[in-house]
C-alpha positions in Angstrom: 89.6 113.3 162.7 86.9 113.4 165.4 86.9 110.9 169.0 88.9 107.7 168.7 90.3 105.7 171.0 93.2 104.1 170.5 92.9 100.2 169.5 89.1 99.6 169.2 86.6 100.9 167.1 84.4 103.7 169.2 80.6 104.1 169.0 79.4 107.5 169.9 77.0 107.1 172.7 75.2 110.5 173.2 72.2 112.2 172.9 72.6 113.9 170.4 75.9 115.9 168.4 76.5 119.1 167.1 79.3 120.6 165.8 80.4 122.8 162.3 83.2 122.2 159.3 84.5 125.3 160.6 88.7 125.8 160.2 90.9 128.6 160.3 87.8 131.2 160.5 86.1 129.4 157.6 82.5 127.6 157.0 81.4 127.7 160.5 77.9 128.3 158.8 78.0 124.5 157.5 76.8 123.0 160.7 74.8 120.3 162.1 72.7 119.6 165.5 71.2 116.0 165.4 70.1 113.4 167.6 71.9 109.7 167.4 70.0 106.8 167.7 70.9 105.0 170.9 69.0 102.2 170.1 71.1 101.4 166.8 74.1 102.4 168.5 73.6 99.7 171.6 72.3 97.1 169.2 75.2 97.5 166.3 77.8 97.5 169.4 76.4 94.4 171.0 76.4 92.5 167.9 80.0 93.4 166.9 81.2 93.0 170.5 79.5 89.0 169.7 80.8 88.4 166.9 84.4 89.5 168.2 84.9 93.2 166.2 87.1 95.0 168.6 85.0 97.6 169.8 83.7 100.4 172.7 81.2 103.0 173.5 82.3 106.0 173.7 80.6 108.9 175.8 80.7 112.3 176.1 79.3 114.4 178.9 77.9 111.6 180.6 75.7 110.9 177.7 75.2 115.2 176.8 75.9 116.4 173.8 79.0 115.6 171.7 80.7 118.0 169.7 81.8 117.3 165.9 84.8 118.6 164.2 84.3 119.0 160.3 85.2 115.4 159.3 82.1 114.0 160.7 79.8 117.3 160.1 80.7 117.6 156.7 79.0 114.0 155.3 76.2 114.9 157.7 75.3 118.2 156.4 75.1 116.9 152.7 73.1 114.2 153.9 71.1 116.6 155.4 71.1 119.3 152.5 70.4 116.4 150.1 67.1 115.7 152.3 67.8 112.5 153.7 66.8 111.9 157.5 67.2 108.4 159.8 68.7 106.9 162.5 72.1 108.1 163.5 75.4 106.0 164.4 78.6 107.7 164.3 81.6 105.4 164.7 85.5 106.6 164.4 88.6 104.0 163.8 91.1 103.7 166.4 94.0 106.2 166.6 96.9 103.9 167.0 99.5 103.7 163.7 102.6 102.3 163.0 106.1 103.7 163.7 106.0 105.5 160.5 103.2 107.7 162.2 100.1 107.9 159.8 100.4 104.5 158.0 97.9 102.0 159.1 98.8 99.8 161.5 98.3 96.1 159.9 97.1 94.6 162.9 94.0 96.8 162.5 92.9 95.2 159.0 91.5 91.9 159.8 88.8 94.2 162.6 88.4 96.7 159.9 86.8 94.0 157.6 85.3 92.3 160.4 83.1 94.8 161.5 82.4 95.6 157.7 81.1 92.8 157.3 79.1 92.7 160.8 77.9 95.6 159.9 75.9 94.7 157.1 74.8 91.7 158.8 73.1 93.8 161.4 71.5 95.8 158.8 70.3 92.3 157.1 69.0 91.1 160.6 67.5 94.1 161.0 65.8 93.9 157.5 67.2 97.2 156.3 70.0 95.5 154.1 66.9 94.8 151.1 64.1 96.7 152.4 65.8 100.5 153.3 68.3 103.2 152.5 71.6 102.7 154.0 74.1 105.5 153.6 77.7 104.4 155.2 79.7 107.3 154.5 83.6 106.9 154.9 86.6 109.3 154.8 87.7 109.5 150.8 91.2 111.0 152.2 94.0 109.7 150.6 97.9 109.6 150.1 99.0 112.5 152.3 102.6 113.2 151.0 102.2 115.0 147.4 104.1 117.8 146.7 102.2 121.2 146.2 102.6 124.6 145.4 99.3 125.8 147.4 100.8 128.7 148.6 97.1 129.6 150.5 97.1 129.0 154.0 93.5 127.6 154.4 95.2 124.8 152.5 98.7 123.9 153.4 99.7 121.2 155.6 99.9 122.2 159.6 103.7 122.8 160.0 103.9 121.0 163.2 102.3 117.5 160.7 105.6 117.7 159.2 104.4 115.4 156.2 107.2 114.2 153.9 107.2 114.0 150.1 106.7 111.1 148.0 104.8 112.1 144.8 105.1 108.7 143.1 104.3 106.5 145.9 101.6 109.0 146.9 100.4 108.7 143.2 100.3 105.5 142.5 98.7 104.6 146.2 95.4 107.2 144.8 95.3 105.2 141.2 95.4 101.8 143.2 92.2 102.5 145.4 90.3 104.2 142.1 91.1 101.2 140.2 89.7 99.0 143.6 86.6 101.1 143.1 86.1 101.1 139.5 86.9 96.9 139.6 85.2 94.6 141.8 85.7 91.6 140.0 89.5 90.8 140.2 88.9 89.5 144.0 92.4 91.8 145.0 91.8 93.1 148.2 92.0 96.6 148.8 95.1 95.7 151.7 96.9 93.4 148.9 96.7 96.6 146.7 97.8 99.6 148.8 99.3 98.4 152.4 102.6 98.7 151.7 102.5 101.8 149.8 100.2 103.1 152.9 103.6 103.1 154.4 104.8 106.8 152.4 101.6 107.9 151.0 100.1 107.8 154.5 96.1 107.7 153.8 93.9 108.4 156.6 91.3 107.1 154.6 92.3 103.3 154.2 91.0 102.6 157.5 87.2 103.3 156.7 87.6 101.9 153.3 88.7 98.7 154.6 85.7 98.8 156.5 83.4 99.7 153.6 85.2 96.7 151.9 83.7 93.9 153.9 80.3 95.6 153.8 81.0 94.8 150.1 82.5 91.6 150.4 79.3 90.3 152.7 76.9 91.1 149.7 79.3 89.5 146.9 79.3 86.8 149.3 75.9 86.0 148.7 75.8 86.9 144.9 75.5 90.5 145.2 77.1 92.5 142.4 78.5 96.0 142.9 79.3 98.5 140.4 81.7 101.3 142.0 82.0 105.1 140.5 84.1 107.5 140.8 82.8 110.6 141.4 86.0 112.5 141.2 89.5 112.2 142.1 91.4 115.8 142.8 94.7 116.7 144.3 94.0 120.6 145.3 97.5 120.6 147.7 99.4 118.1 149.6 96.7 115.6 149.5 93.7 113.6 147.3 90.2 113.6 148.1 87.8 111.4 146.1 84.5 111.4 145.7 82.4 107.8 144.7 79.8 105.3 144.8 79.3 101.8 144.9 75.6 100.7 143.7 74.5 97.4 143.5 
């Protein structure tokens, strides 16, 4: 929901961002205005770009300030509520999808879980994988295509979106990626699980959750264990959000 182009992964290259979760007149007071770290942002670009993730820089205002929508301020101002403070990298998956407009587009997996997993070698190069905090924060957005009865507007689905309905895919495409958080030991991938329902229940979270899976799958790689919790999983209107953890 913010900058993306449209088959590579972007790297926000600016100064600095701002931006607020304001929408439809609301929370315009929960806002951020934060500097990005340049440095991290060349070096985690140059070593994807090495180790063949498809990605770009992206700039904005020849390098000015780039505006957030509420998607990216929203992780930000918890972070920032909750105290925490560090270098800044912003990335955003591409825009491309299928023909069935939101689903993922397959070809996109293998780079997803490429540059998951280049990721945390970075931070391990870096010596931050033992030795700091991380926080990667992805989308918990899920199946798109409940039905609901919302009937406030704040809340309903844009009509030009046009979603269509498919309560039990959409349901049992949410209960697959809890049950992928909750079990890390069963080796099924997160694609194996919830690809082809991706294909009605049209999450615009898979993408970033296939990227947080090959952060995962680096550390299990070398004998890491990871215990995943669920936070909380809510259907409010036409689509899920969840909420959780992985600590290892």
């Amino acid at each position: 929901h913010g900058f993306c182009l449209e088959d590579d992964i972007a790297v926000y290259w600016s100064r600095d961002v701002k931006g607020s979760a304001e929408w439809k007149g609301d929370w315009a007071d929960v806002s951020v205005d934060l500097p990005l770290s340049r440095k991290r942002s060349n070096e985690l670009l140059d070593a994807w770009k090495a180790d063949g993730v498809k990605a770009q820089s992206m700039n904005a205002f020849s390098g000015g300030t780039c505006p957030l929508g509420w998607a990216e301020v929203i992780p930000l101002w918890l972070l920032q509520q909750a105290g925490y403070s560090g270098d800044l990298v912003i990335v955003s998956i591409p825009h491309s999808r299928t023909r069935d407009r939101m689903a993922i587009d397959p070809r996109h997996v293998d780079n997803y879980h490429l540059a998951g997993e280049k990721l945390a070698e970075y931070c391990a190069d870096q010596g931050m994988w033992k030795n700091e905090r991380v926080f990667l924060a992805v989308s918990g957005d899920l199946a798109h295509t409940h039905p609901t009865s919302c009937t406030n507007p704040l809340f309903r689905p844009d009509p030009r979106s046009n979603f269509p309905q498919n309560g039990s895919d959409a349901g049992e495409f949410d209960r697959r990626v809890e049950q992928w958080v909750l079990d890390r030991t069963r080796g099924r991938s997160l694609a194996s699980r919830c690809l082809e329902l991706d294909k009605t229940a049209l999450s615009c979270g898979l993408c970033g959750c296939l990227l947080l899976e090959g952060t995962l799958h680096y550390g299990e790689s070398r004998g890491e264990a990871y215990i995943g919790r669920v936070l909380v999983r809510k259907t409010p209107t036409y689509f899920t959000m969840m909420s959780c953890v992985f600590t290892r």
